[in-house]
N, C-alpha and C positions, 0 to 999 in steps of 0.2 A: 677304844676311846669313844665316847660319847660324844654326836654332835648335838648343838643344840640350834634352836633360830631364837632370834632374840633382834630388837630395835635397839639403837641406838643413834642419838644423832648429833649433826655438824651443820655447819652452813659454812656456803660460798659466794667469794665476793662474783658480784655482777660489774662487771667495767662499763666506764661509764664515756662518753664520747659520741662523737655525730654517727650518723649513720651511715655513714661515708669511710667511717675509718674502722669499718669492723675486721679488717685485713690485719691492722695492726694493734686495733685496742680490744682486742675478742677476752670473752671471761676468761679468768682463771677458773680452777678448782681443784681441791684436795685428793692426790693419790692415795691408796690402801698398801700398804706393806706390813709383811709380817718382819716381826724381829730375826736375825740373823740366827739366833740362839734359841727361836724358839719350835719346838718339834711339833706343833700341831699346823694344821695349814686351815687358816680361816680366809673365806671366800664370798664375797660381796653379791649379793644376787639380784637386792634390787635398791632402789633411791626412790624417796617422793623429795618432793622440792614444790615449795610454796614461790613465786615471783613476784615481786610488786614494782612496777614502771610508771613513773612519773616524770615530766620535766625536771621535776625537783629532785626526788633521789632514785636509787634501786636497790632494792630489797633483796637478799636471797635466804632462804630457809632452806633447811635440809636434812634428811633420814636416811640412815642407810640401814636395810636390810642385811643381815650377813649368816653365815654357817659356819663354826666353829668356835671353840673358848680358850682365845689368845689369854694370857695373864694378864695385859695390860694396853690400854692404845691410848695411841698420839696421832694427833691429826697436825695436818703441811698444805696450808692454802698459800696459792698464790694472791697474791690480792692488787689493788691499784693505791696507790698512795693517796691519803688521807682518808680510808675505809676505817671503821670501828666494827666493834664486837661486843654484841651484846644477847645475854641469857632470853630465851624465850620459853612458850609455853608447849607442853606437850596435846594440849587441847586444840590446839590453833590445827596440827592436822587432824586430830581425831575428829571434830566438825566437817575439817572439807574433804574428807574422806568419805565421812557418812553419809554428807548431802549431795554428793556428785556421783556416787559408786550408781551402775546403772540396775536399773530393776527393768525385768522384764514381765510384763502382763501377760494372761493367756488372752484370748480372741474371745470376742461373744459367741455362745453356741445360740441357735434358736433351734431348737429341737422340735419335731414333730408333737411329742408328747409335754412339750414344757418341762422338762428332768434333766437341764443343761448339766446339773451339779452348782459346784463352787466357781462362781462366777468372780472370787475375790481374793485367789490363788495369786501370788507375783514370785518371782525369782529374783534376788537379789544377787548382783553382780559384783564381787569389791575384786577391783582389776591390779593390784599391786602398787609398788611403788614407784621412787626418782630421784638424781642426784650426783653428789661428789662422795668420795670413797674415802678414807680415811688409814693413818700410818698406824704399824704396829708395832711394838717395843718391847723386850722384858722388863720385869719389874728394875733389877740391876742397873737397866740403861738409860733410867728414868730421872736422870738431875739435873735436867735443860733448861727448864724454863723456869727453875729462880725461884721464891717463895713469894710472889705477888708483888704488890706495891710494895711491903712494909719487908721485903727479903730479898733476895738474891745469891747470900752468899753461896748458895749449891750450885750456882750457874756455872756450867762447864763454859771453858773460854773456847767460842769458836776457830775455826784456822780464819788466819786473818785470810781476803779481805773483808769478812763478815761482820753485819756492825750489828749490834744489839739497839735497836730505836726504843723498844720501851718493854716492860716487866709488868706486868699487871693478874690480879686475883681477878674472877669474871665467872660469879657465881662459883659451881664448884672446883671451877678450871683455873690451873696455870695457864697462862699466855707469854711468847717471848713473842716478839716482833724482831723479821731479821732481815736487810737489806743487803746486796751486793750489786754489783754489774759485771763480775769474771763468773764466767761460767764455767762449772766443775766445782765451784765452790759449796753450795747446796747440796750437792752428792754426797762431798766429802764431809759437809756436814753429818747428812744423815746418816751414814756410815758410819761416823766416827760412836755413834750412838746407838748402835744396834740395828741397824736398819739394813735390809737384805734390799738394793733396789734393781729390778731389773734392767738390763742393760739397754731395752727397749724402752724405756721410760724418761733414762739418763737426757736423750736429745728433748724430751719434751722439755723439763724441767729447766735445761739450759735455752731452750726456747724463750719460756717464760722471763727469765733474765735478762737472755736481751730485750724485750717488748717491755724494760722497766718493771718489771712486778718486784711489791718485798712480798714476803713469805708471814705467814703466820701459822705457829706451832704451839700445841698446846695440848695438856693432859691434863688429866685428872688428880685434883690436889691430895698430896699424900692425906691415908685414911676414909679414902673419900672412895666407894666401889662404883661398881655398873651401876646399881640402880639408884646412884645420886647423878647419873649422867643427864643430862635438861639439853634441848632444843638449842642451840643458838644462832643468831642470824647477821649477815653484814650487809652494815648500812654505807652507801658510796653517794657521794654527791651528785648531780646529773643523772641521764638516762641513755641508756645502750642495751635494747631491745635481744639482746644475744646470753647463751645461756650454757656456763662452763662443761666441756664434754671431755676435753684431749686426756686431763690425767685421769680421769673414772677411770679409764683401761686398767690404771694399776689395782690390782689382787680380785678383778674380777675375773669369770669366770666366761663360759662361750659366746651366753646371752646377759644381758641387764636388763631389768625390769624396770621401766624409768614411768611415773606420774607427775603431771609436773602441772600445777595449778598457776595459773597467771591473772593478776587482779590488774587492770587498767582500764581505760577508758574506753573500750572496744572492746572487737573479738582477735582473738589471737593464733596465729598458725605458724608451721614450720617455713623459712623462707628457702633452706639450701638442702630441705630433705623432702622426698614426699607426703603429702596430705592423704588422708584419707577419711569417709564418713561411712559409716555400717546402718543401712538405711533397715527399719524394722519392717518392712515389708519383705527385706530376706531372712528374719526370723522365722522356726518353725518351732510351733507349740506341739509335745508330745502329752498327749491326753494319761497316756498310761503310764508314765513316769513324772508327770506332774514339773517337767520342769522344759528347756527351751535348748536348743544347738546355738545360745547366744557365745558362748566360749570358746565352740569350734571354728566358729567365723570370726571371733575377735583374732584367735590364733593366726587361724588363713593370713588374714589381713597384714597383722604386725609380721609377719616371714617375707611379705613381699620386697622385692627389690634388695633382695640380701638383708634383710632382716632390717629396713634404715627407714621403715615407714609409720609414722607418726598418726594414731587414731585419734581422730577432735570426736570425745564421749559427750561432752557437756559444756553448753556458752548459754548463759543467763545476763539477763540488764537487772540489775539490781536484789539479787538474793540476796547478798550479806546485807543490808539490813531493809528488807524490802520484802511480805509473803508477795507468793509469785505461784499461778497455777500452774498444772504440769500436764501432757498431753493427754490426757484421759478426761478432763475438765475439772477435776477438784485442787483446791487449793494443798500445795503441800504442806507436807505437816513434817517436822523433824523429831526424832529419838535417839535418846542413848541407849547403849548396851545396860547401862547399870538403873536405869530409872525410865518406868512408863509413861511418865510424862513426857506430851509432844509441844514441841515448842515451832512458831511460826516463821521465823528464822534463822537464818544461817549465824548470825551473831547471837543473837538470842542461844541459842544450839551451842554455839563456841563460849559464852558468859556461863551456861546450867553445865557441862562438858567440865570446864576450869574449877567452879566447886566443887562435883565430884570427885574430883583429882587432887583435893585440897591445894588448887595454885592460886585460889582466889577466893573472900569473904563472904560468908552468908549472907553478910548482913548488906552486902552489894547485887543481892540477887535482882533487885529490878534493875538495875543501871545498864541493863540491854534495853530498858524502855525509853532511854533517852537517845537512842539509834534513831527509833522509827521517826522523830520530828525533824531530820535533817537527810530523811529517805529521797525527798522530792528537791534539796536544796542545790542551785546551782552555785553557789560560793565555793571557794576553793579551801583546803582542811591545809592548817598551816601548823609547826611546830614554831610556840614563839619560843622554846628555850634553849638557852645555851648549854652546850657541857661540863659550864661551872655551876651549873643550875641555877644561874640568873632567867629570870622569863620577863619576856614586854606584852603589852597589852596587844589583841589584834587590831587590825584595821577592817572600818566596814566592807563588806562583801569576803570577808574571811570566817573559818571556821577553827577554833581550838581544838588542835587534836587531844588535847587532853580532852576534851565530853567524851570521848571514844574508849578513854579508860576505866577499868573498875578497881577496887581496891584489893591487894594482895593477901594472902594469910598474913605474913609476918611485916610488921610496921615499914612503912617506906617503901615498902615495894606495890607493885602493879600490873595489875593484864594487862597487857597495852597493846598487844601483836594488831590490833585491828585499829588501832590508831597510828600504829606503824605504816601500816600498808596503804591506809587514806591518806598519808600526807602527800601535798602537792597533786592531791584530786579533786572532782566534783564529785561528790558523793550521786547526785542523779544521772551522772553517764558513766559510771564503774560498772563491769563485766566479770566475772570470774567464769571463766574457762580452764576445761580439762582437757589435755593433752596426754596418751599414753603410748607407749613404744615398748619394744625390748629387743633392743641394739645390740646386734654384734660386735664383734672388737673392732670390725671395719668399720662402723659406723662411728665408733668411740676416735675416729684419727681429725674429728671436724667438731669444733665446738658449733652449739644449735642455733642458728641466727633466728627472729623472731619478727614476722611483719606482722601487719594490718589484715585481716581476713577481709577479702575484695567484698563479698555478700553482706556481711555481720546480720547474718540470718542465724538464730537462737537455736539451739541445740538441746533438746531436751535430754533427761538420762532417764524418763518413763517411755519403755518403750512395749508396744502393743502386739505382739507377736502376728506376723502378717499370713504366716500358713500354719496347715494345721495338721494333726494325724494322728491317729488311733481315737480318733472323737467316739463320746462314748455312745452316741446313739445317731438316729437318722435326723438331718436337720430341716426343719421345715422350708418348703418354697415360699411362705409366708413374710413380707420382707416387716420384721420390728413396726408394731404400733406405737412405741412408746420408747422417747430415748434415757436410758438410765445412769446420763452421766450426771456425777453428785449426790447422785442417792442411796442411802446407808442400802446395806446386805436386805433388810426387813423388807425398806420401801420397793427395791428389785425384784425381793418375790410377792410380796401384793399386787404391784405390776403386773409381771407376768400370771399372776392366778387370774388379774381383771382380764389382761389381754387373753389370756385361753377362754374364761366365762362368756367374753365379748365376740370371739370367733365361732363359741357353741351357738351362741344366739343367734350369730348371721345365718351359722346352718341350718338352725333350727326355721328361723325364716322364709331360707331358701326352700324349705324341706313343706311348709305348708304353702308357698307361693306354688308350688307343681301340684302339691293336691288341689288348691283350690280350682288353678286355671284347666284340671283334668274334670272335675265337677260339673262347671261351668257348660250349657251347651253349644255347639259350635255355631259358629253365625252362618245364617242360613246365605244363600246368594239373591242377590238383587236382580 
């Protein structure tokens, strides 16, 4: 059998409640199970997860990474009652993946003879993924969730006392909504449908039941394969800084690879796991392999304390729409894979991302330029519309999250993931920090609470490599006449040709100051 890796994604809800109640109102998230019936065994290995926290709502996005080719999945989130489900973009991570992933620089050589080499050499770092895990089903098991709004008749009747809240199409997904409060009922649900669930899982699930959660299940509409699967994310009213862990455990595997981006109004750290920062001064640059031991210390790091140690890689005040310089002194600059053009940007980066992707219109290609005028605004980013898509006017010192959208390929629709994630912010004190881990299954028995970072000291992901070895030549005791940050490849070797020409001179000076003062005859005594 053939395995394959492949993306595919889900999102989960964020709960929403004080800070005070995260004992009782901690995230849900979607378990991974394979179907009963089905003979391959596919295995989750890592999640990204996008967060967005505001007084007003909480965001969750989410990717799972996985190994194997099930026929068919279904996904089973827990959620908090009156949570919605909505399709997102697959740009929205491809951007914050690319702009956070860490690069590592080599060190300046100053060389004796000026022949440092390529002073313009970086390692780029893309550290994995984060997340909720997802259910698996044979195709045969697949007639749960009803034909959208406009169907139903295929809906299998659950064992009572399971109530079907609502049926919905959502993009290319079925969706059922299902509530209970007897636990074992959800089991017997997903059993009754193919679903193999671990017996270690069972108490979770019944956990969630009593804490109030309904469930949301949902697959892919008949006709519809892997790669019409889209992003989608849940939106919950309020804000509760914690971040679904307990069911990941299901169909993963030793470790999980978890990335988990958090957009708020600060910087963001784990509250009930360890923190950790990989300071680039324990980098070591290897001259003769061209690349850095940044991966064997990320390693290190994430293994500490039974694998439950959470790396803060990157915290920025205002990247997504804001250029922002990076520790080297130049302004960064953002690419895609598919186009050399660099964009100033994180939003920018996520608007040119979505066209290539065809998730959004050409002809909307500037409307990242209407980011940059509300980069420095303290007003707060409001949704004035309802879900019957009535909209109200704002009120002064508010911002329409709608400027933050662009327009979709196909009529009526829209990017909007970054207007998603501003609502209920001030766009000049939003943060986006990265967070990475890879969790053991003990770590997976605690969902990930989320405080305030005590410092909100900025976190760069340009990192300088602090030592060095197999350098290709002898370095001079010379300490740099000339600092070369910001200056193109050209201007650094002009530089340094001036700065060698300009030390030949001195020698050359020194060199006639001894002949002449040997010339010269001695002064006689008085």
């Amino acid at each position: 059998m053939t395995r394959r890796l492949r993306f595919f994604a889900l999102s989960c809800l964020a709960t929403l409640g004080a800070a005070s109640a995260f004992a009782t109102d901690a995230d849900a998230c979607g378990g991974c199970f394979h179907a009963a019936d089905d003979p391959e065994t596919t295995v989750v290995t890592g999640h990204r997860m996008a967060f967005a926290i505001s007084p007003t709502q909480t965001v969750l996005w989410d990717q799972v990474e996985y190994t194997g080719s099930p026929q068919e999945f279904a996904w089973v989130l827990p959620i908090k009652k009156g949570a919605r489900l909505e399709v997102a973009s697959n740009a929205w991570f491809e951007a914050l993946d690319a702009a956070t992933s860490t690069r590592v620089v080599q060190p300046q050589l100053f060389c004796a003879d000026f022949g440092g080499g390529d002073f313009d050499n970086f390692e780029s770092t893309d550290s994995g993924g984060s997340g909720c895990g997802c259910f698996m089903m044979s195709a045969d098991s697949a007639n749960y969730a009803g034909g959208g709004t406009g169907g139903g008749e295929d809906l299998a009747p659950p064992p009572p006392p399971v109530e079907v809240v609502r049926r919905e199409t959502v993009g290319p997904y079925e969706v059922v909504t299902l509530a209970t409060d007897t636990p074992g009922v959800l089991t017997d649900w997903l059993q009754t449908h193919g679903f193999a669930v671990d017996a270690e899982i069972q108490p979770i699930i019944d956990q969630y039941v009593a804490e109030d959660f309904d469930f949301i299940a949902m697959r892919l509409a008949p006709g519809e394969g892997v790669q019409s699967m889209k992003p989608v994310r849940v939106l919950s009213p309020g804000a509760t800084p914690v971040m679904p862990l307990r069911m990941v455990a299901a169909g993963t595997g030793a470790n999980t690879a978890i990335t988990l981006y958090v957009i708020g109004e600060g910087r963001w750290e784990a509250k009930n796991f360890p923190n950790a920062k990989l300071e680039q001064a324990e980098v070591t640059w290897d001259f003769a392999t061209q690349s850095s031991d940044y991966s064997v210390l990320r390693s290190e790091v994430l293994a500490k304390d039974n694998a439950r140690t959470f790396l803060s890689s990157y915290a920025r005040q205002g990247p997504l729409l804001s250029p922002v310089q990076n520790s080297t002194g130049q302004m960064t600059r953002y690419m895609t894979d598919a186009s050399p053009q660099q964009y100033s940007t994180i939003g920018d980066l996520f608007v040119q991302t979505a066209i290539l992707n065809g998730e959004a219109s050409e002809f909307e290609a500037d409307c990242a330029g209407r980011f940059l005028k509300y980069a420095p605004s303290a007003d707060v980013v409001v949704n004035p519309c309802a879900e019957d898509g009535t909209c109200a006017a704002v009120e002064p010192g508010q911002i329409d999250a709608r400027d933050f959208e662009c327009a979709g390929v196909m009529e009526g629709t829209t990017l909007d993931d970054l207007a998603v994630a501003f609502t209920g912010m001030h766009p000049s004190s939003v943060w986006l920090t990265r967070i990475e881990g890879n969790l053991s299954r003990v770590a997976l028995e605690l969902d990930l609470e989320l405080q305030a970072e005590k410092t909100q000291v900025e976190v760069d992901n340009w990192l300088t490599a602090g030592k060095k070895q197999n350098t290709p030549c002898v370095e001079s005791a010379v300490a740099p006449l000339l600092k070369d940050t910001g200056a193109t490849p050209r201007e650094r070797r002009q530089r340094k040709e001036f700065a060698a020409a300009l030390l030949a001179l001195v020698g050359i000076g020194a060199a006639l100051g001894r002949r002449v003062r040997r010339a010269l005859p001695a002064p006689s005594a008085q």
